[in-house]
C-alpha distance (Angstrom), angle and dihedral (degrees) to the residues before:
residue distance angle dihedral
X1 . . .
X2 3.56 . .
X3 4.20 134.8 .
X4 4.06 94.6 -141.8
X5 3.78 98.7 168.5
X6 4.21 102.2 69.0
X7 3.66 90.8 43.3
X8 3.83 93.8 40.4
X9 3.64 102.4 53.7
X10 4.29 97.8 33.5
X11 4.25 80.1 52.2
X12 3.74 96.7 40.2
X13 4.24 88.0 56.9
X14 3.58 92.3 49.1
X15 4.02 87.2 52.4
X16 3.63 92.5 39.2
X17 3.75 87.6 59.7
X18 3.51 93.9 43.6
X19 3.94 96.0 46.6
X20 3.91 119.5 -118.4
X21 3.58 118.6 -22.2
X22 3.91 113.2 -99.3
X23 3.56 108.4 -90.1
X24 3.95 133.3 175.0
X25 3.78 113.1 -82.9
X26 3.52 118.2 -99.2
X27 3.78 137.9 179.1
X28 4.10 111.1 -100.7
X29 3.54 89.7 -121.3
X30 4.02 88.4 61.8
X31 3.38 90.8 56.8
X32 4.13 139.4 82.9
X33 3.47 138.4 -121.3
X34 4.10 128.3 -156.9
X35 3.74 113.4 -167.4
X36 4.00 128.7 171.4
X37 3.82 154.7 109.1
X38 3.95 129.6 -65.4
X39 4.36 106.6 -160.0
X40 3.70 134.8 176.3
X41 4.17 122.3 -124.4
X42 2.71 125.8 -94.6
X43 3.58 114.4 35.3
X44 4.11 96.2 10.2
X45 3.70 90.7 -107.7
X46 4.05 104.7 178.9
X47 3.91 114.0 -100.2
X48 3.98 114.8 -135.7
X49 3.36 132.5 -157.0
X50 3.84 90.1 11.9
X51 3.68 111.6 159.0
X52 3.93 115.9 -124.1
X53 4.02 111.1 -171.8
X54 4.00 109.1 -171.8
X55 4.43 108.2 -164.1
X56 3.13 125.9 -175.3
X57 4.20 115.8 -131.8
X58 3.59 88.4 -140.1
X59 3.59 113.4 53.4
X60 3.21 103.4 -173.4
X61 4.09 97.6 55.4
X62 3.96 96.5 31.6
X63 3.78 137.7 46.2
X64 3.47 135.7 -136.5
X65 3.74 117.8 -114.1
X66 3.83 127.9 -167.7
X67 4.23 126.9 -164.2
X68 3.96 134.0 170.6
X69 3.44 118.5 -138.1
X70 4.06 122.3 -106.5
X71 3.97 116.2 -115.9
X72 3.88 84.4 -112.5
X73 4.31 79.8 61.2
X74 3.67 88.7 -108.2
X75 3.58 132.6 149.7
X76 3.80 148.5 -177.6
X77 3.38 139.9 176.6
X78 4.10 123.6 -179.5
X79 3.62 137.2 174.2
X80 3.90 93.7 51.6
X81 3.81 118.1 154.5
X82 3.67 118.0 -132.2
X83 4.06 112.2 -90.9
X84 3.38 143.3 104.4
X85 4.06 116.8 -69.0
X86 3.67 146.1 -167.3
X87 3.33 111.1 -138.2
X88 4.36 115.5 -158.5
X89 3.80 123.8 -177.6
X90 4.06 121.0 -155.2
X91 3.26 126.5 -166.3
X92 3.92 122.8 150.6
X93 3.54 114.1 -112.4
X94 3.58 88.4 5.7
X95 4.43 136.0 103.4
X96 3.79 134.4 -172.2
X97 3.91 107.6 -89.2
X98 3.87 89.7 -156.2
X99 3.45 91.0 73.1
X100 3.94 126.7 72.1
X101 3.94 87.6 -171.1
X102 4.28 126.6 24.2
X103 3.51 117.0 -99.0
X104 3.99 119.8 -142.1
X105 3.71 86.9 -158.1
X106 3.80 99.0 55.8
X107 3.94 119.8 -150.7
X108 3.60 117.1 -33.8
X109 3.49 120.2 -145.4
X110 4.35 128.9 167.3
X111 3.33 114.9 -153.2
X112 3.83 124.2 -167.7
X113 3.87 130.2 -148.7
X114 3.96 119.2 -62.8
X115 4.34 81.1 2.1
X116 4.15 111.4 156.7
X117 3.80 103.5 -166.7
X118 3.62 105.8 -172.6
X119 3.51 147.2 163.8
X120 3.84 84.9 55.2
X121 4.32 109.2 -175.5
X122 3.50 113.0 -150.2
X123 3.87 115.7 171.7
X124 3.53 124.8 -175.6
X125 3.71 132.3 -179.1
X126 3.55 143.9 -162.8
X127 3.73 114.1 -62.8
X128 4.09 121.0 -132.7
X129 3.37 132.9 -101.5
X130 4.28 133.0 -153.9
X131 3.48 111.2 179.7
X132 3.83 137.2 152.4
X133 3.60 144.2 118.7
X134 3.93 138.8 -78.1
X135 4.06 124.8 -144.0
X136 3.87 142.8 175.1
X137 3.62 127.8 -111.5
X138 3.76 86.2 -85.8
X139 3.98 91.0 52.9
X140 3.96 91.8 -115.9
X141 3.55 108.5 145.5
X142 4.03 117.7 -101.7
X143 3.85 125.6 -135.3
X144 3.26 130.6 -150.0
X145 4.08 98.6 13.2
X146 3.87 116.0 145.0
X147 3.94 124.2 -113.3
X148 3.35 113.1 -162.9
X149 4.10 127.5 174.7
X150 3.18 112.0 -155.6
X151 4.26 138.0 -174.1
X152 3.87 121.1 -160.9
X153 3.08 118.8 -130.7
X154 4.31 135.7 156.7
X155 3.82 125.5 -99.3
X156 3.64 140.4 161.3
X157 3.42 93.9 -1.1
X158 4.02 101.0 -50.1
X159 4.01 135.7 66.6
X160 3.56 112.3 -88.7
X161 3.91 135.7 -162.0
X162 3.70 110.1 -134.1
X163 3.83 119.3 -168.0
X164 3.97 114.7 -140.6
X165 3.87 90.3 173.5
X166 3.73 137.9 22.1
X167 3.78 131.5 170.5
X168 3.61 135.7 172.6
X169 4.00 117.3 -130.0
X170 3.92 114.8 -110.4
X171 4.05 122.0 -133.5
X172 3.73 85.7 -68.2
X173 3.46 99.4 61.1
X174 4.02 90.3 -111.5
X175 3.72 136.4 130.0
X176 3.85 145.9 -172.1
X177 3.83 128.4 -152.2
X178 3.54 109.4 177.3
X179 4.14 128.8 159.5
X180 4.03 94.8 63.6
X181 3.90 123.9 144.9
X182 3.71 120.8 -134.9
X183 3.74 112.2 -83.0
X184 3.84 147.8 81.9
X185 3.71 118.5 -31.9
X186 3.54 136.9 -170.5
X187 4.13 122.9 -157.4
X188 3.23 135.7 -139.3
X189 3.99 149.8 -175.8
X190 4.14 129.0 -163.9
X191 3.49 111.2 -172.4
X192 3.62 116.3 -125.9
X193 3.99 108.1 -99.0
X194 3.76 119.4 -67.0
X195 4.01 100.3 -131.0
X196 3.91 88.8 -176.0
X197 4.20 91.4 58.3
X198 3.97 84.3 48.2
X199 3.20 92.4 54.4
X200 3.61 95.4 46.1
X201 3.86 94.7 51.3
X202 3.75 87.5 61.8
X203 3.69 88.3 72.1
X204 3.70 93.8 -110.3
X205 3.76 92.5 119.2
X206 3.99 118.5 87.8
X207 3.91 105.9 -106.3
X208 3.56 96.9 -146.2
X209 3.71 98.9 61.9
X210 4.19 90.4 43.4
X211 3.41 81.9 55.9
X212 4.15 102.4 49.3
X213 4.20 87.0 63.0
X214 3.98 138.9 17.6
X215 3.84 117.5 -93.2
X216 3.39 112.0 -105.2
X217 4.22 132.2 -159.9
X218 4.14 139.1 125.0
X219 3.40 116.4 -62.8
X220 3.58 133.6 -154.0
X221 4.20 104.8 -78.4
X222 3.87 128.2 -158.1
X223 3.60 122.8 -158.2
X224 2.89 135.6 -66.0
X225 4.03 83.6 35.0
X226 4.10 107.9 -73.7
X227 3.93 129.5 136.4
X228 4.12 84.5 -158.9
X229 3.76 112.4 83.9
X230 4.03 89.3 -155.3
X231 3.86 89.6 59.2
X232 3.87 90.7 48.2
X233 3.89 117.0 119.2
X234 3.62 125.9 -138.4
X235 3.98 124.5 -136.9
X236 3.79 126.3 -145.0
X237 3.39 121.3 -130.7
X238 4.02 129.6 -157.4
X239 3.71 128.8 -170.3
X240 4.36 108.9 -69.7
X241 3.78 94.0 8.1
X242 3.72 114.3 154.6
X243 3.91 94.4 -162.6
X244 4.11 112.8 -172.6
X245 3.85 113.1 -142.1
X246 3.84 109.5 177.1
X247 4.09 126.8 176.3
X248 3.50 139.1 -164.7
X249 3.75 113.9 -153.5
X250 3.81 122.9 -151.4
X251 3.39 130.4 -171.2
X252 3.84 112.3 -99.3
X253 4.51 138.1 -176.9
X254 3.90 97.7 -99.5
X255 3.79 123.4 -165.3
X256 3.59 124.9 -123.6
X257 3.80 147.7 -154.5
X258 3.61 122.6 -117.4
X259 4.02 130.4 178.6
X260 3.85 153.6 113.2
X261 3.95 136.5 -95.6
X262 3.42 100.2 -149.4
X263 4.16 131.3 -171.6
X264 3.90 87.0 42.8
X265 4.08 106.7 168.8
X266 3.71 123.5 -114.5
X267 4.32 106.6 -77.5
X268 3.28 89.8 9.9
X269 4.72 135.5 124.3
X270 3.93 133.0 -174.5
X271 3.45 122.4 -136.7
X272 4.47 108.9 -142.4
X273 3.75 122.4 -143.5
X274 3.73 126.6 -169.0
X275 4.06 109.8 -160.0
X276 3.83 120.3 -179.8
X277 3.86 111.9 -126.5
X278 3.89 90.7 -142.7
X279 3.99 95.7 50.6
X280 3.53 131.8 56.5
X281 3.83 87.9 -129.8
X282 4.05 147.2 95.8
X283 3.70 107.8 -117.3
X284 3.19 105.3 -179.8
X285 4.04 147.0 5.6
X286 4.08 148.2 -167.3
X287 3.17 148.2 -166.1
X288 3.93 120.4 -128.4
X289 3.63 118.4 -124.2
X290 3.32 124.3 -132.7
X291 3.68 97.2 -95.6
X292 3.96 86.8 47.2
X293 3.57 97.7 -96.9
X294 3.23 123.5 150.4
X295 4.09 139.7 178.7
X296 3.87 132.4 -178.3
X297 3.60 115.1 -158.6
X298 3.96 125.5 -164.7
X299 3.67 98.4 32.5
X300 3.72 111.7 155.1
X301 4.14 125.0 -144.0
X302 3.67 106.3 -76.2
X303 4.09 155.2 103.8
X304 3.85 112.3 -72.1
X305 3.99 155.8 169.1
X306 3.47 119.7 -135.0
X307 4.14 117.2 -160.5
X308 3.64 130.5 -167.7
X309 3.92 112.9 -175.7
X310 3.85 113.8 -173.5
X311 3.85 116.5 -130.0
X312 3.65 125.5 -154.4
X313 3.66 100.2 18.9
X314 3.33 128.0 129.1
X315 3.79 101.3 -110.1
X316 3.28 124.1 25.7
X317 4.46 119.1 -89.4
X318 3.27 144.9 173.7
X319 3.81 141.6 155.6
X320 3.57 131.7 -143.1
X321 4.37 138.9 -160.9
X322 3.78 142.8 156.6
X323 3.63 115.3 -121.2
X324 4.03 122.9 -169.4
X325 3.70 105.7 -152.5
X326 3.71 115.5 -151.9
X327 3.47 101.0 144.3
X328 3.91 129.6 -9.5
X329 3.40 114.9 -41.0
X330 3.81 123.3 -135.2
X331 3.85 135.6 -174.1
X332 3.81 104.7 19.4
X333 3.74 115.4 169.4
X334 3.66 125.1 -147.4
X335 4.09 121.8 -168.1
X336 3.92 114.0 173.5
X337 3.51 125.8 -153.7
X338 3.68 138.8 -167.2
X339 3.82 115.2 -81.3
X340 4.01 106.2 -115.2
X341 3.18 132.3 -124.5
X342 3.97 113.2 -121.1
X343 4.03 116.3 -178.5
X344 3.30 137.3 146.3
X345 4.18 143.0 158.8
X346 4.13 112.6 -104.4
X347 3.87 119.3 -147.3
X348 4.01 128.3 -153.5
X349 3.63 132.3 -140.0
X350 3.59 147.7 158.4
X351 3.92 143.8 83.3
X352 3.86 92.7 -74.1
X353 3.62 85.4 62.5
X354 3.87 100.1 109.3
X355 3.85 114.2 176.5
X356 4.07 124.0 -46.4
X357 4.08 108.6 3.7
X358 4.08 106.9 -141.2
X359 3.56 93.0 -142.1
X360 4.04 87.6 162.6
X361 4.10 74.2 85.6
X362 3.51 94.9 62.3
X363 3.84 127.6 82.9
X364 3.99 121.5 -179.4
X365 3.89 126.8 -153.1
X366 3.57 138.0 -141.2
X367 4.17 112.0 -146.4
X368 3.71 124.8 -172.1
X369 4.07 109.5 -96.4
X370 4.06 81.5 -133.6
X371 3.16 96.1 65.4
X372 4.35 86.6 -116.8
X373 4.46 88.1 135.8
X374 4.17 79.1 148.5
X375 3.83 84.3 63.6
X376 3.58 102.0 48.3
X377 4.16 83.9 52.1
X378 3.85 91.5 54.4
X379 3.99 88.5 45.0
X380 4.09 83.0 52.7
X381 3.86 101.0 63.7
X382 3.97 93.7 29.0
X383 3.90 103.2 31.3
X384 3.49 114.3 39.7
X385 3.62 102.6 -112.3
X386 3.91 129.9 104.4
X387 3.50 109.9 -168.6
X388 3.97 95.6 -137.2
X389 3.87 117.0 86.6
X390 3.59 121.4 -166.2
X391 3.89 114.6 -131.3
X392 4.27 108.2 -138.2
X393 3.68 124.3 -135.8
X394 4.23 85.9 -91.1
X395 3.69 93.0 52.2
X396 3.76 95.3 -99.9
X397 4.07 124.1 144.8
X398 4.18 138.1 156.2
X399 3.34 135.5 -177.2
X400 3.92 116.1 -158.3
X401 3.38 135.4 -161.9
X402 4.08 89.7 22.2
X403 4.21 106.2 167.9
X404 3.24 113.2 -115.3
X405 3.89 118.5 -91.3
X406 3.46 149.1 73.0
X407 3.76 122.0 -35.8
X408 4.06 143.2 167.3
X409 4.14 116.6 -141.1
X410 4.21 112.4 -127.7
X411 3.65 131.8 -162.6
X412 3.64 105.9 -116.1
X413 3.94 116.2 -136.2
X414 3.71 103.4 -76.3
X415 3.56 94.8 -161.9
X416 3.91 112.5 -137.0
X417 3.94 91.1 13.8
X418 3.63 97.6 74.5
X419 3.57 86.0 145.0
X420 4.27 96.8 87.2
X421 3.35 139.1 87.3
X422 3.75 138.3 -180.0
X423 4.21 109.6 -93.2
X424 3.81 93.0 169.1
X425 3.56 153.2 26.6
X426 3.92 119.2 167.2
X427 3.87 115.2 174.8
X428 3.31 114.2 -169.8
X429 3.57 100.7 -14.3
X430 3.95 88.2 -53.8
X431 3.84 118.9 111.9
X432 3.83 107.8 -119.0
X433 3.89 102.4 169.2
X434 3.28 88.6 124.9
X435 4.23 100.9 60.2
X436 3.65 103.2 -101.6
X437 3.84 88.9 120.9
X438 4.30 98.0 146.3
X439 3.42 110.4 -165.1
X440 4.09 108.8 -171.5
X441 4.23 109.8 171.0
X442 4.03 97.1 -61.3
X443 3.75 137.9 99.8
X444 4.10 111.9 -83.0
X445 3.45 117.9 -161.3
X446 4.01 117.3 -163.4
X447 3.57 135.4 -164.7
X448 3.70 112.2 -159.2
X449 3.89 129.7 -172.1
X450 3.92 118.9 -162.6
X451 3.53 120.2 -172.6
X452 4.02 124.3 -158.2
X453 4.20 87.9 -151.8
X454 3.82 99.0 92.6
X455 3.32 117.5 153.5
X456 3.66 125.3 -110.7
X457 3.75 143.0 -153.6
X458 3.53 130.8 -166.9
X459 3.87 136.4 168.1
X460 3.65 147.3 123.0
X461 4.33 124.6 -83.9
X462 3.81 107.6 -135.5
X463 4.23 126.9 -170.4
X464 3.93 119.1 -127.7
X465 3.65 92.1 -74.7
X466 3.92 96.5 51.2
X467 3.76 101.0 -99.0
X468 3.56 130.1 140.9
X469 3.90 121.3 -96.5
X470 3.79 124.9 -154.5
X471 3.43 125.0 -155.5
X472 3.79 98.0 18.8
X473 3.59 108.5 160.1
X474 4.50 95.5 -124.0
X475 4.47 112.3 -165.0
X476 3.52 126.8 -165.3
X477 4.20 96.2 -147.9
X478 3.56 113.7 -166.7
X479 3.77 126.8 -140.6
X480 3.99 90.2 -127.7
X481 3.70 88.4 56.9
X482 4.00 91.9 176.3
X483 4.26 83.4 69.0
X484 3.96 82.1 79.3
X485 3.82 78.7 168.0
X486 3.83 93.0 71.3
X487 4.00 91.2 61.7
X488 3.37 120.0 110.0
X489 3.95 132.5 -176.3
X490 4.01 138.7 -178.0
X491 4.05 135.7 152.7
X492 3.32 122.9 -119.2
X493 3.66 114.3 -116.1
X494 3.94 132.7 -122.6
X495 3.86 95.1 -61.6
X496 3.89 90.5 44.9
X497 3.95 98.6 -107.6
X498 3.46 124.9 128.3
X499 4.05 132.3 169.6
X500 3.87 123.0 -160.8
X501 3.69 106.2 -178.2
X502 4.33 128.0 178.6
X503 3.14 91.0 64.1
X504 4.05 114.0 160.2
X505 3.50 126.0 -118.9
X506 4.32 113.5 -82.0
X507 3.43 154.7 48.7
X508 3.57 122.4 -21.2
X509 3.97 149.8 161.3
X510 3.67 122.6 -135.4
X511 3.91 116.4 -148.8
X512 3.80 123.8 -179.8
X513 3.80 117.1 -173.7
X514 3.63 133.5 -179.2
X515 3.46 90.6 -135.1
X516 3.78 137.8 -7.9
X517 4.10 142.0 -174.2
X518 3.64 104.7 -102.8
X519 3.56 114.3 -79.3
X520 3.70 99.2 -14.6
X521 3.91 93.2 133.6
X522 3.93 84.1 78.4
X523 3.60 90.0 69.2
X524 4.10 116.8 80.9
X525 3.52 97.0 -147.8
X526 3.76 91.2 55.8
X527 3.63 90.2 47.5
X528 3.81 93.4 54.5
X529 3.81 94.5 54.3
X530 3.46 86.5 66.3
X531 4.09 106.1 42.4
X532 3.66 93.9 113.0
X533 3.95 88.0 67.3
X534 3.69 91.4 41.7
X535 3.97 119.0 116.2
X536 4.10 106.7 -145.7
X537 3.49 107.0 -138.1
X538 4.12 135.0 -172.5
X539 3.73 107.4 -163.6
X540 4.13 119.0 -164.2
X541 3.60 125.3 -163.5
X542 3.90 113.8 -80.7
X543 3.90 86.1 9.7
X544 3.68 124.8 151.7
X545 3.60 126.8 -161.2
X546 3.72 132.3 179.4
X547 4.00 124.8 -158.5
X548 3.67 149.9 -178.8
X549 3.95 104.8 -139.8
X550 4.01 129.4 -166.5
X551 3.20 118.1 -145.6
X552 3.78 131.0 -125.0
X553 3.67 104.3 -125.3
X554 3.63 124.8 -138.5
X555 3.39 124.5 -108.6
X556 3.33 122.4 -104.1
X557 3.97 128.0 -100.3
């Protein structure tokens, strides 16, 4: 599965200052035009200067095309080569109406040779606001605390928190988060950092004292005032609401980590990271002490990854382990080892094989069997390792200095090819299709098989009374739902059709829904509230299969 909204929009400004990508020549009459109106609920006041960015999914047949609107609201775009698009609209201050939840992918529209799709609708609305202000005990104001607002949603295999604002206070204690969508929010305050705790985990405080009474310090604070995620409350936003969330922060005992990296070589130090499992985040961090001692204070209760990545040495290490922090936690041993070195050569077959394969445009990816991606990023500006490999024009790859642990191989997006699919990974001998690649300090040697026969699925979503649905949000579900890696998901464009193709080989449930909560198809229980609307599905190699889908509407507000 894929993010496309970051990388979309930072790309699409770089193009847009560029001008339009450089695509093949083509005679006008080959090419598209998109023409319409951008207005403002309630009242459908035109929208000017709203930004409309036009990019093509396949980059290397399409273009990318950029407008502003008229002060009438008006809009038009020429010139456009036939493809499919995602269509964004940016206005500040201002969201899509059409949507009851934002989607990373935009609008997607397909446009065919010599098409004019006019009359184009787009209604935005008035973006909302949380703002407030934070104080001590004493109700002076406090600087430099983080706001964050937050939504929950379900990813690789656990619920997640995942920020869509965050501000730090000024010198009055006050904040601003504008931009957000309608929806269910969660809030939250970081204290700004305690320099006395710092200095106290260098080992500069006296030990005996620290010992007599329980450190104490701001914590991190969700609305509506609660150091206990669980008892946390969420908010509900509408379209223009200016929603105050103020906190008080009060010194409170805080727990702590404490433990040893052991097996450090000669002249050598370790650098500690904390990360919370739930956010996308480092928390917290220490230094080592000389005799590879190490404490974290102001950790609050919660499911996290501790790191330790060796500095100085001669080859690259680290060490990795899950920690579930209740209360303070005592005794933890860290041992790194040498990152690996994993590599391989990757074959091609199958009928849609069609001369000499380019597979210097491929790149594959190694993913953490626990699901802990966020950890494999940290590892990549600390550790040495990225976790992409890029496959050379004779099929070769590596990845060195991989941490030790357990890890599933991924096709990386092979642009125009969208057609493949992973059909095996051996390492060693050992069959490891299925992601229990372990990778523990040694050499790996893989032999991987991609095949360009993946199966494919295309059709239209329809309402109740048989009419097309745009943007419906269509997932491939398969029955193995721990291989999150065999998910796929696309919208279906302005006449309702859609096509996901390299799809492995096996049993699967197709979903189409007019709107859903981020990724919340990842999580089974979600998925099982909606098995009557489910389409069962066996999919063969090279198979095509073409449906009518209904969607699953969205509830109302």
């Amino acid at each position: 599965m894929k993010h496309l909204a970051p990388c979309f929009l930072f790309f699409s400004l770089v193009l847009g200052a560029m001008g339009q990508s450089a695509v093949p020549p083509a005679e006008s009459s080959h090419r598209a035009t998109i023409a319409g109106i951008v207005t403002k609920d309630p009242g459908a006041e035109p929208v000017k200067k709203a930004v409309i960015e036009v990019i093509a999914e396949n980059q290397q047949q399409g273009g990318d095309y950029t407008a502003v609107s008229a002060p009438d609201g008006t809009f038009r775009i020429e010139g456009i080569l036939p493809g499919r698009y995602h269509m964004f609209v940016e206005r500040t201050g201002l969201l899509e109406a059409d949507k009851r939840h934002a989607n990373a992918q935009g609008r997607i529209l397909t446009l065919s040779a010599g098409q004019e799709l006019k009359d184009l609708q787009i209604r935005l609305q008035a973006a909302a606001v949380v703002r407030g202000r934070v104080t001590d005990e004493d109700g002076d104001p406090m600087a430099e605390a983080q706001v964050s607002v937050l939504r929950q949603t379900y990813g690789t295999g656990r619920s997640r928190w995942e920020p869509a604002g965050s501000e730090r206070t000024n010198d009055l204690g006050e904040y601003r988060i504008a931009g957000l969508a309608a929806g269910s929010y969660y809030v939250s305050v970081n204290p700004p950092p305690d320099f006395k705790s710092l200095i106290e985990s260098d080992g500069h405080a006296d030990a005996a004292s620290a010992s007599e009474k329980p450190a104490m310090s701001y914590q991190t604070s969700y609305y509506p005032g609660t150091a206990d995620r669980g008892q946390a409350s969420p908010i509900q936003l509408h379209a223009g609401d200016d929603f105050p969330v103020n906190f008080s922060l009060v010194p409170s005992p805080t727990l702590h980590v404490r433990g040893a990296v052991v097996n450090l070589p000669p002249r050598s130090s370790a650098t500690i990271m904390l990360q919370s499992r739930e956010f996308n985040v480092v928390l917290n961090g220490a230094e080592i002490h000389k005799d590879g001692s190490f404490v974290i204070h102001d950790v609050a209760p919660g499911s996290y990854t501790i790191l330790a990545t060796v500095e100085n040495a001669p080859v690259q290490m680290m060490a990795r382990q899950t920690l579930q922090v209740a209360n303070n936690v005592e005794g933890v041993r860290l041992a790194p080892l040498p990152g690996a070195s994993v590599r391989g050569r990757m074959r091609v077959e199958g009928k849609g094989v069609t001369g000499r394969v380019d597979l210097g445009q491929m790149f594959l990816s190694l993913h953490p069997s626990d699901g802990d991606d966020e950890s494999a990023s940290m590892f990549t500006i600390g550790g040495g390792f990225s976790y992409l490999a890029h496959v050379g024009a004779d099929g070769t790859f590596e990845w060195k200095n991989v941490p030790p642990g357990s890890y599933n191989v991924r096709l990386g997006d092979t642009g125009a090819q969208t057609d493949w699919f992973l059909k095996a990974v051996q390492a060693g001998g050992r069959d490891a299709s299925e992601g229990r690649l372990t990778v523990n300090g040694g050499p790996l040697t893989l032999d991987i098989v991609a095949s360009a026969d993946g199966a494919q699925i295309e059709g239209v979503v329809v309402d109740s009374k048989g009419e097309p649905v745009a943007d419906a949000v269509v997932v491939v579900a398969p029955d193995r739902l721990a291989r999150g890696d065999l998910f796929q998901k696309t919208v279906s464009d302005q006449r309702g059709r859609f096509t996901i193709r390299g799809i492995s080989p096996g049993k699967y449930s197709l979903f189409a829904w007019e709107a859903v909560e981020g990724e919340a198809y990842y999580n089974p229980d979600f998925l099982k509230s909606f098995e009557g609307h489910a389409t069962s599905l066996q999919m063969n190699e090279g198979e095509h299969r073409s449906l009518q889908v209904e969607v699953i509407a969205a509830p109302q507000d």
